[in-house]
C-alpha positions in Angstrom: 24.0 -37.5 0.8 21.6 -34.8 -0.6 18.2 -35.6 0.9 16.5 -34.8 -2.9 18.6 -36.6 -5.1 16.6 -39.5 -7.0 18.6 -41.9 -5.1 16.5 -41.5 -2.2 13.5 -43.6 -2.0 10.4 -41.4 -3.8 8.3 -42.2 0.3 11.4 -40.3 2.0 11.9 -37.4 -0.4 7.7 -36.4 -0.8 7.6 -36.4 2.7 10.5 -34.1 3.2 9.3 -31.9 0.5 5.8 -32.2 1.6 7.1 -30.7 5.3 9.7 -28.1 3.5 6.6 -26.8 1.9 4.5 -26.4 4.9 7.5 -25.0 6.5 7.5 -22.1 3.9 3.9 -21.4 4.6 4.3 -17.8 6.5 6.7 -16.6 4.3 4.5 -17.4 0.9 1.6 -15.7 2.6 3.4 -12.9 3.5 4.5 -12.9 -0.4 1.1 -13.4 -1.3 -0.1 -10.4 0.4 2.2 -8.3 -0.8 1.1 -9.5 -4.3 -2.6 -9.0 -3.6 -2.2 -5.2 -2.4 0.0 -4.8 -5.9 -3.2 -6.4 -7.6 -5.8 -3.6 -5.3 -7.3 -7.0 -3.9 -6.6 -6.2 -0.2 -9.9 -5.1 1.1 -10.3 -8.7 3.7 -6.4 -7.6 4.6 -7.8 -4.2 5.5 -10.6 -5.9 7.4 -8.3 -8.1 9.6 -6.6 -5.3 10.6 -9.7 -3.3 11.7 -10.7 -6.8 13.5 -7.2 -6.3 15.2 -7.5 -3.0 16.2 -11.1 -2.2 17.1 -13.9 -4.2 18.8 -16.5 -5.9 17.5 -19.4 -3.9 17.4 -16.6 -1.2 15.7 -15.8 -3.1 13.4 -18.9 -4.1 12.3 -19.7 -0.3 11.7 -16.9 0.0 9.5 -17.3 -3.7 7.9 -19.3 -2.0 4.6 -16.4 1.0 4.8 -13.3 -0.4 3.7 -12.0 1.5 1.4 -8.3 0.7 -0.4 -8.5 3.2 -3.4 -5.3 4.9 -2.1 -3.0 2.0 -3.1 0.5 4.1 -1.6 2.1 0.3 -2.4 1.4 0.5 -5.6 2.3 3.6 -6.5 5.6 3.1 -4.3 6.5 0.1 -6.8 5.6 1.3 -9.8 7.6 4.6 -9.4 10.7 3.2 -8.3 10.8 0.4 -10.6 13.0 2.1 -13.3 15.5 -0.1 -14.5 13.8 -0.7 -18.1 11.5 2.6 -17.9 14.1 3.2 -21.0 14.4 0.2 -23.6 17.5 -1.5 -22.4 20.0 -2.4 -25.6 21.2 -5.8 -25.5 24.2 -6.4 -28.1 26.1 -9.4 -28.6 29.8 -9.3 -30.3 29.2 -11.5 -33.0 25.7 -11.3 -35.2 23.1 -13.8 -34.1 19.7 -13.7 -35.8 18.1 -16.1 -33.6 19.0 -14.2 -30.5 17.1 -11.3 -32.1 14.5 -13.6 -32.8 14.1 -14.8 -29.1 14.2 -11.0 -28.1 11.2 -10.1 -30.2 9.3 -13.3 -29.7 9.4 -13.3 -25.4 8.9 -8.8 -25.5 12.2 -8.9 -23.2 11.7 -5.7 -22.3 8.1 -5.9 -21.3 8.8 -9.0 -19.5 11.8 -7.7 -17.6 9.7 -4.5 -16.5 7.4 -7.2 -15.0 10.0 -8.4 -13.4 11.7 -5.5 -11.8 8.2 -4.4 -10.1 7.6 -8.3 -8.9 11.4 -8.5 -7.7 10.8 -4.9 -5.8 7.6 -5.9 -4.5 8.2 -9.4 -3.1 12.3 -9.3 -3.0 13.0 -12.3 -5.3 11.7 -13.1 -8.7 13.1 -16.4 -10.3 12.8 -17.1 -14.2 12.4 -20.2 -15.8 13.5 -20.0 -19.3 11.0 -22.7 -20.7 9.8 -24.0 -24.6 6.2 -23.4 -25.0 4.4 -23.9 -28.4 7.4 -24.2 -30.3 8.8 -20.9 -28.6 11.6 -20.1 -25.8 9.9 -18.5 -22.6 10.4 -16.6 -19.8 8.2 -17.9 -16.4 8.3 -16.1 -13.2 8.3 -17.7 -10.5 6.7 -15.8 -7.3 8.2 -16.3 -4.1 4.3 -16.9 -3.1 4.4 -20.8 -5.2 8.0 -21.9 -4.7 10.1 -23.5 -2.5 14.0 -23.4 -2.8 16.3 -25.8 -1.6 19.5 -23.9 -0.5 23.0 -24.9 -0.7 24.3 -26.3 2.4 28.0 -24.5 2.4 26.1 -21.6 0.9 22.6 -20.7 1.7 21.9 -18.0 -0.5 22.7 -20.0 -3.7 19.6 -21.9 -5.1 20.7 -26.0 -5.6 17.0 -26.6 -6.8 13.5 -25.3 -6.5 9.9 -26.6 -7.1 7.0 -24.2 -7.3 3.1 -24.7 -8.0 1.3 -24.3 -11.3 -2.1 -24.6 -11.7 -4.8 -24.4 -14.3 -7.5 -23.1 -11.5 -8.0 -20.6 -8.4 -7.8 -23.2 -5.9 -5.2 -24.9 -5.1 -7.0 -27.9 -3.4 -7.7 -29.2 -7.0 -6.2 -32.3 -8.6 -4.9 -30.1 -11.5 -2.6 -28.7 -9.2 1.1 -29.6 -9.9 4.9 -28.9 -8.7 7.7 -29.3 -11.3 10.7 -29.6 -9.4 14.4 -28.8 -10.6 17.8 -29.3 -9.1 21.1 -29.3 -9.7 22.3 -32.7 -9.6 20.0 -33.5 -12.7 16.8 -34.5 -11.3 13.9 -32.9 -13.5 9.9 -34.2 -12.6 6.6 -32.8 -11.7 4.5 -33.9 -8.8 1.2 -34.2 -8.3 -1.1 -32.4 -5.4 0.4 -34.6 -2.8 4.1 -34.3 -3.5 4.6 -37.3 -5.1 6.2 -38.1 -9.0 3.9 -37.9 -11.1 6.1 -38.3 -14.7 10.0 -38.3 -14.4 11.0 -36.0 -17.4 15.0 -35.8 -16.8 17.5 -37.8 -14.3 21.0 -37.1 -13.6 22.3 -40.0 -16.2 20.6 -37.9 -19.1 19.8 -34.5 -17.9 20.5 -32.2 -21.1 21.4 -28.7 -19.1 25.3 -28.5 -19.1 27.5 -25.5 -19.3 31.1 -25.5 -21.0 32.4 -27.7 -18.2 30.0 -30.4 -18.1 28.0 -29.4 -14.8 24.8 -29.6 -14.9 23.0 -25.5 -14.8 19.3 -25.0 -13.5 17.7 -23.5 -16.3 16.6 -21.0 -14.2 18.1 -17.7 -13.3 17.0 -15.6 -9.6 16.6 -12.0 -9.3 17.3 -10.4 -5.6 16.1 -6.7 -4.6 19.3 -7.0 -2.3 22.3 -8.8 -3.1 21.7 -11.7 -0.3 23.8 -12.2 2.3 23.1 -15.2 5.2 19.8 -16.5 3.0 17.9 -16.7 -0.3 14.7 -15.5 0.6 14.6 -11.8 2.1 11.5 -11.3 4.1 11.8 -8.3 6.0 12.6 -5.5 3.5 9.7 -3.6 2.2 7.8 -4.8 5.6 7.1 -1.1 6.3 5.7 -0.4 2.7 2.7 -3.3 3.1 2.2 -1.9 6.7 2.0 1.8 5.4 -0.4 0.4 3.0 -2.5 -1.2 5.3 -2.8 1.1 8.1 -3.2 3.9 5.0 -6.2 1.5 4.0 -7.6 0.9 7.4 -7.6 5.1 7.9 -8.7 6.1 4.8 -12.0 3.3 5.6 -12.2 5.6 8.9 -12.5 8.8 6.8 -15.3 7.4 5.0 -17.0 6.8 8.2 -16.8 9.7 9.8 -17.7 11.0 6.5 -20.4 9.5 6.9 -21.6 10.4 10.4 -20.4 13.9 10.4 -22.9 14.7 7.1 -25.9 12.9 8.5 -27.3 14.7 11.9 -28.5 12.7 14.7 -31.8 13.2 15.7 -33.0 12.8 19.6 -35.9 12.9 21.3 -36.0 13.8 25.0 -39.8 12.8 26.8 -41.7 10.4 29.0 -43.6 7.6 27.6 -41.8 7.9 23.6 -42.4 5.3 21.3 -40.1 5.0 18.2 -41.0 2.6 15.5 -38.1 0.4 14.8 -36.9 -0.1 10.9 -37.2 3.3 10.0 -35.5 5.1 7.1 -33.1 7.9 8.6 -32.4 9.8 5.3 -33.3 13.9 4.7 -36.1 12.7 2.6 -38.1 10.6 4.7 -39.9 11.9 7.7 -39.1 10.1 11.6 -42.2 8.9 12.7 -42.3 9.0 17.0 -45.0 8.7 19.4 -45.6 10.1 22.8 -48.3 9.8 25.3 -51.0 12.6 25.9 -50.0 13.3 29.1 -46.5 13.4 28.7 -44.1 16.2 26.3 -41.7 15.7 24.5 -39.3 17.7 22.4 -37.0 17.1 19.3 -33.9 18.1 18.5 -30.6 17.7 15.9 -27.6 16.4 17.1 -24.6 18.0 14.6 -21.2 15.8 15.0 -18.4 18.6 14.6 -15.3 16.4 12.8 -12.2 17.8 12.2 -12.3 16.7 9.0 -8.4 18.6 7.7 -6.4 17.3 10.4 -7.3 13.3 9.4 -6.2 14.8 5.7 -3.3 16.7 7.5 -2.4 13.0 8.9 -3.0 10.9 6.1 -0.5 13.4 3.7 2.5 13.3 6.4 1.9 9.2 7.4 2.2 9.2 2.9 5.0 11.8 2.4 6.7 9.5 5.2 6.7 6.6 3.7 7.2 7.6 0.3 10.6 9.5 1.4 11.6 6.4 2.6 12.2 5.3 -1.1 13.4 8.8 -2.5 10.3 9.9 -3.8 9.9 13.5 -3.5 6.2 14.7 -2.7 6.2 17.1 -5.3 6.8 13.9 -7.7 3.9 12.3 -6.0 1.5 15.4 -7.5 2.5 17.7 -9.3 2.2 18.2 -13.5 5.1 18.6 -16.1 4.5 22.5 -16.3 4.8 22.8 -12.7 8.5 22.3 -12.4 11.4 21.6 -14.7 12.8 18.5 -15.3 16.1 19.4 -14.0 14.2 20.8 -10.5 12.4 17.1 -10.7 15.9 15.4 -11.4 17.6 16.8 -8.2 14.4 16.5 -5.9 14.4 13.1 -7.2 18.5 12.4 -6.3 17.7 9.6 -4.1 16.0 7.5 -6.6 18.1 7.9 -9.3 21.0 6.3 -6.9 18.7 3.8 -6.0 18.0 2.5 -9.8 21.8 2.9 -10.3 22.5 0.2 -7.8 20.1 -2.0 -9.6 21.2 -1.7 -13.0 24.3 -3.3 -11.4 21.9 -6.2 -10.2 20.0 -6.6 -13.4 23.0 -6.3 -15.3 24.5 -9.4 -13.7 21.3 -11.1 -13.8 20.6 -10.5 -17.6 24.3 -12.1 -18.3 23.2 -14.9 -16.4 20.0 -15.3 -18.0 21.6 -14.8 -21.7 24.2 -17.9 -21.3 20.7 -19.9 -19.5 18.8 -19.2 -23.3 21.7 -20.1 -24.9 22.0 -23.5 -23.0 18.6 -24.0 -23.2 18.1 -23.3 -27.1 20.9 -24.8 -27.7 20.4 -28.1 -26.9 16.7 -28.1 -28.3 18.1 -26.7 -31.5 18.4 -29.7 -33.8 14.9 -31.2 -32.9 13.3 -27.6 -32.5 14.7 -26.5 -36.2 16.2 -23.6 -34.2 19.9 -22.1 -35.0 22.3 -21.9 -32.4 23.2 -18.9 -30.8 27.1 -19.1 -31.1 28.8 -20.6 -28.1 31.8 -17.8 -28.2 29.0 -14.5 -27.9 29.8 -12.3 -25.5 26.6 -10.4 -24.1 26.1 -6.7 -23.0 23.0 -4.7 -21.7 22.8 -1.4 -21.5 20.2 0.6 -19.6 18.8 3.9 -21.4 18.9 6.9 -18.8 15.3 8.5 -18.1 14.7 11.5 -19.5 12.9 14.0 -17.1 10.6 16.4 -18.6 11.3 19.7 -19.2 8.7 22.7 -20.7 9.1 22.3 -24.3 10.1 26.2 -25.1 13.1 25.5 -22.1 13.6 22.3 -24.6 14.5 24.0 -27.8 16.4 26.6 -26.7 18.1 24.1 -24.5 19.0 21.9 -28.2 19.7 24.9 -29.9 22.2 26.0 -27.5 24.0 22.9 -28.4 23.7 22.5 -31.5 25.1 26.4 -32.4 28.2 24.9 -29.8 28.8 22.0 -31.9 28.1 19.5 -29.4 25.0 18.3 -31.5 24.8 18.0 -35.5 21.9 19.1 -37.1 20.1 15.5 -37.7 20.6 14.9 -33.7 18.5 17.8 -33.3 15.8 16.8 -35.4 15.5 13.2 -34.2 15.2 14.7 -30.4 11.8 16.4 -31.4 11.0 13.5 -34.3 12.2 10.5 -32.1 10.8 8.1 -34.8 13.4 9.1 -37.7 16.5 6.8 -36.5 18.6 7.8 -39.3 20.8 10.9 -38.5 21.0 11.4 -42.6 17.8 11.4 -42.8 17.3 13.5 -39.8 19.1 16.1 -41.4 17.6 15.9 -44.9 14.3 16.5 -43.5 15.3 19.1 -41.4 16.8 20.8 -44.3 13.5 20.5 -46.0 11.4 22.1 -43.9 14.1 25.2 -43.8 13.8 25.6 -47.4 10.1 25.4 -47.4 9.7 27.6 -44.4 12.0 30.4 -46.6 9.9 29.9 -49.6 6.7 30.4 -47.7 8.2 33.6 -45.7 9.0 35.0 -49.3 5.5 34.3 -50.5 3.9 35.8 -47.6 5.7 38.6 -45.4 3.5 39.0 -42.9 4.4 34.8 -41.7 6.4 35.6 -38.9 4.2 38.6 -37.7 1.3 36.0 -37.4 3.5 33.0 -36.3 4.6 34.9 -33.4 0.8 37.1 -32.7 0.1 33.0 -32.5 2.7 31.5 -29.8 2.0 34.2 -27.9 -1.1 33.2 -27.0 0.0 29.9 -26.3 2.0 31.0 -23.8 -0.6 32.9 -22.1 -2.9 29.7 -22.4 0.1 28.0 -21.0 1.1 30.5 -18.0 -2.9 30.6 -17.3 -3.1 26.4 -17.3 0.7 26.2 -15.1 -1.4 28.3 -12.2 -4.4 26.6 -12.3 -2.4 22.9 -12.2 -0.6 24.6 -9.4 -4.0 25.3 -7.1 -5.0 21.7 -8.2 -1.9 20.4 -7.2 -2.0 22.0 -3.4 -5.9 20.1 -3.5 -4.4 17.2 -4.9 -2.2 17.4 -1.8 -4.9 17.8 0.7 -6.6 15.1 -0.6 -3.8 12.1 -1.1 
């Protein structure tokens, strides 16, 4: 017997779930954290580890010090989150105008870019597809809130889940509640203590069905990794939060000795010194010390010599480690569009590319998935909603735009040009790469065709055009060569300063 099916007494089942909750504790936190150095709200994280490593008076010194504005987790994410970087194209084989219309009312793509950074940051992201004011929805479900209850003959499939929402900060406040779903038709949300609070669906009329009859969570998970012994993956990405925190905890070091290597320590050597205490040490302010008559004294400037490039030298290779782990080239991590051609970019970058192909693989199973949950799910709300169905014989396909790298825009046109006097191009797909907004070739090549005939007319009314045109874009690319080395010294400080 399933120890969460209704048919257990309600005193049994919260106190399992209560225990399977608290059991989950490290490896929410864990989540959490990873979440909260995303969000640049790690500086108590930083702290701990200071507490960890240093002593206390140490760590006192560098309490007020902590600096995380070098957030290499972030960045990390971000970059090689690039499965929807391109608008993905979702088509179904028969027309459905309320498909389109759940498209544009959840912003899929926007909402699936969400979730490839969440799903890469904290290795699972699971999506509710809900109704909210009258509206199908897409709620994701952090690895941070939720508990899973695996399937006992496979323990990386999900038989049923129940996560915390909550209207406030806190989660020791009554407003706290778990909605809890699994697959044998239960439905209910408890309260702060784990116990029903209201009984929405049971198995006798739980309304989730596919086209055999058996009952479907409507509720679709997203893995970084395909799963293989377990449905939460806690290790990978381990040494991405520890590169981030030990980057945090060094770059709060720099600051220090930033600090101590631009302020001079003053000492006093003598018998019978007095030093007022509570004294303002600053270059404006003069030290106020006292020594008997009968004894001398002397003064004198202590200058703290700090090696201040080799902690830069350390903090680039500790970051152009790390990054490398994830196929992110350093010259990616710095350098401008004029600095390097996108082709140049597109092999440096080789590793990354790979790496979003084998998760267009993942999302592309996962958006089937989540296509025949929306269809379930709007489905059976139709009638009462005032929705139309989304036909029950659609077959769905995604496809994932490639990213374009950039290239310098002169290389560009001649590039297009080269193709399109080859005849691999027609005219109106050569005006629609500069003028992405026309979408219509036709028109693309109507408008092209205009602005040839009005450029001739203009070059017979004035001769001198092309003398002036090209006087014109040669200075440009002066301005241009001029800007490409002075990026190119910024870069190398940009470098020494990551």
């Amino acid at each position: 017997m399933n120890m969460f099916t209704s048919r257990v007494p309600s005193m049994i089942t919260d106190s399992l779930m209560a225990a399977k909750w608290r059991a989950d504790t490290a490896r929410q936190q864990e989540a959490a954290d990873r979440f909260d150095i995303y969000s640049d709200d790690y500086e108590e994280i930083i702290r701990e580890k200071i507490k960890e490593l240093f002593c206390k008076k140490n760590y006192n010194r560098l309490y007020y010090h902590v600096n995380q504005s070098q957030n290499i987790l972030k960045r990390v994410i971000n970059e090689i989150s690039t499965v929807y970087k391109v608008p993905a194209q979702r088509t179904l084989d028969v027309v459905s105008d309320r498909y389109d219309q759940i498209l544009s009312e959840v912003g899929f793509d926007a909402r699936m870019k969400k979730v490839n950074r969440l799903t890469n940051l904290e290795n699972e992201m699971i999506i509710v597809v809900a109704i909210h004011d009258g509206r199908i929805a897409l709620d994701l479900v952090s690895p941070a809130n939720c508990v899973v209850i695996q399937n006992e003959d496979n323990p990386t499939k999900m038989d049923g889940f129940f996560y915390m929402r909550t209207l406030v900060n806190t989660t020791s406040s009554s407003l706290v509640e778990y909605p809890y779903w699994h697959i044998n038709g239960d439905y209910m949300i408890l309260d702060q203590n784990m116990r029903p609070k209201s009984i929405i669906y049971t198995p006798e009329d739980y309304p989730y069905r596919d086209k055999q009859g058996r009952f479907v969570l409507p509720a679709v998970p997203f893995h970084r990794q395909y799963p293989e012994d377990n449905f939460w993956d806690q290790d990978s990405g381990r040494d991405l939060y520890n590169a981030a925190v030990l980057m945090g905890v060094k770059i709060s070091l720099f600051d220090y000795y930033f600090k101590t290597g631009t302020i001079k320590q003053i000492y006093l050597i003598g018998e019978g010194i007095d030093i007022p205490n509570e004294q303002v040490a600053d270059p404006l302010t003069m030290l106020v010390a006292r020594s008997s008559a009968q004894g001398n004294a002397s003064i004198g400037v202590l200058d703290m010599q700090l090696n201040l490039d080799q902690l830069v030298k350390a903090l680039v290779f500790q970051l152009n480690g790390t990054i490398n782990n994830y196929g992110i080239s350093a010259d990616m991590w710095s350098l401008s569009i004029s600095e390097m051609s996108g082709r140049a970019l597109k092999i440096r970058n080789r590793a990354l590319l790979e790496s979003r192909q084998e998760q267009e693989e993942t999302y592309r199973t996962g958006e089937a998935e989540l296509f025949d949950v929306i269809r379930i799910v709007n489905n059976i709300h139709a009638g009462y909603m005032g929705w139309k169905k989304i036909p029950e014989e659609a077959q769905f396909a995604v496809d994932f735009g490639e990213i374009d790298f950039p290239e310098d825009p002169v290389y560009e046109i001649d590039l297009e040009a080269k193709r399109l006097k080859s005849g691999l191009i027609s005219l109106g797909q050569f005006y629609m790469k500069f003028n992405p907004d026309i979408q219509d070739e036709k028109a693309a090549e109507k408008a092209i065709l205009d602005n040839l005939n009005k450029l001739k007319i203009t070059r017979e009314e004035n001769p001198t055009l092309d003398e002036a045109l090209n006087f014109i874009l040669k200075g440009t690319e002066k301005g241009q060569a001029g800007q490409g080395a002075s990026t190119e010294n910024q870069g190398e400080v940009d470098r020494g300063e990551a």
